[in-house]
C-alpha positions in Angstrom: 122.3 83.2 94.1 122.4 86.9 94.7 120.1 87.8 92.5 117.3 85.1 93.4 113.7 86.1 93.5 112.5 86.0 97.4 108.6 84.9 98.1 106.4 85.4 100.7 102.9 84.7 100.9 100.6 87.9 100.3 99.2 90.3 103.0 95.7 90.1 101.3 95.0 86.3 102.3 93.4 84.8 105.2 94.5 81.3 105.6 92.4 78.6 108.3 93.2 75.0 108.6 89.8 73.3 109.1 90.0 69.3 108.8 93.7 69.2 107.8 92.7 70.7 104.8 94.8 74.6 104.7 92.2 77.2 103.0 93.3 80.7 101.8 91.2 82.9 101.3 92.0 86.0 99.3 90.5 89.8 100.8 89.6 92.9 98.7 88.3 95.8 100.0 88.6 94.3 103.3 86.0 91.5 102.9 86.8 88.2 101.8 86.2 87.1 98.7 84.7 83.4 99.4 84.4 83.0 95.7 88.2 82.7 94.9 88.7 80.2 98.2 91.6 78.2 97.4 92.7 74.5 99.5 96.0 73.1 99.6 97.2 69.7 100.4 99.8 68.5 102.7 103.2 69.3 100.7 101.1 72.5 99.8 100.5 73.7 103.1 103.9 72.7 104.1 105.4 75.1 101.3 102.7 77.4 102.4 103.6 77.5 105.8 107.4 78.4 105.1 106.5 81.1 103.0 104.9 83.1 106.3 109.0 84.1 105.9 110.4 84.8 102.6 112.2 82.0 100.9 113.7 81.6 97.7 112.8 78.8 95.6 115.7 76.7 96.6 115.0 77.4 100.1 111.9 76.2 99.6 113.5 73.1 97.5 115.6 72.2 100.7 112.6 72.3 103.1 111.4 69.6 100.8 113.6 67.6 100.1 114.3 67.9 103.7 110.7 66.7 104.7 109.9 64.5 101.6 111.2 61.3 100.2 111.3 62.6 96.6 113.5 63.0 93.4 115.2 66.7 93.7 114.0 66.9 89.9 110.4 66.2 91.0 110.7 68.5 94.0 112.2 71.0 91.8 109.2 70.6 89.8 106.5 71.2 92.4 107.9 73.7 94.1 108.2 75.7 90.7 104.5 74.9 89.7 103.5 75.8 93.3 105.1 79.1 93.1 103.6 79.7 89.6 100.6 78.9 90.6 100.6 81.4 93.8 101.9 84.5 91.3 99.1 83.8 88.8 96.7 83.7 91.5 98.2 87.1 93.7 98.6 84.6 96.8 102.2 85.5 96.7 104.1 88.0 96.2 107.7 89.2 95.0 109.7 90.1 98.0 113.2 92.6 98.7 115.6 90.8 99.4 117.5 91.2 102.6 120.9 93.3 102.7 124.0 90.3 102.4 126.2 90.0 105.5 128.5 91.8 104.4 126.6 95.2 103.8 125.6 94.7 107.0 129.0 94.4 108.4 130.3 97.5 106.7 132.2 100.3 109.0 130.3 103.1 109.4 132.7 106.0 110.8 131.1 108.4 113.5 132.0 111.2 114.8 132.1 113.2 117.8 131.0 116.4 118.0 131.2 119.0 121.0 
């Protein structure tokens, strides 16, 4: 799972909740564009809410199948369509992944000068 992709929602979107109802908005130039205003349900804005840190798509699957009673096949379906869905619509975005553990835990040497 090394080489999964890592999502997180874009920095050109304003999102409100208004009603229970989650509404993102996408900004160009600055100024919202109210014509492209997109709402999202409740399993929606739950998968939209954990992207506000980047996930993987099994990430994302766990949150789920954590929160919902549902088939891992069907989850596995939404949360792919959802994540289609956000690419085709530039609502997400393709994250870096984070260095492993391991390069983080790699000896650097140092040394002392006088």
């Amino acid at each position: 799972m090394a080489n999964a992709a890592v999502y997180v929602r874009s920095a050109n979107v304003v999102t409100r909740k208004i009603d229970g109802e989650t509404l993102v908005v996408p900004v160009r130039s600055g100024v919202g564009d109210l014509s492209s205003i997109y709402s999202l349900n409740g399993a929606g804005t739950f998968i939209w809410e954990a992207l506000a840190q980047p996930c993987t798509q099994e990430m994302l699957l766990r949150y789920v199948l954590e929160t919902y009673e549902t088939t891992p096949e069907q989850a596995r379906l939404d949360v792919k369509h959802f994540i289609a869905q956000m690419l085709a619509t530039n609502l997400l975005e393709t994250a870096m992944p984070a260095p492993s553990v391991a390069v983080l835990q790699t000896p650097v040497s140092v040394e002392a000068r006088t």
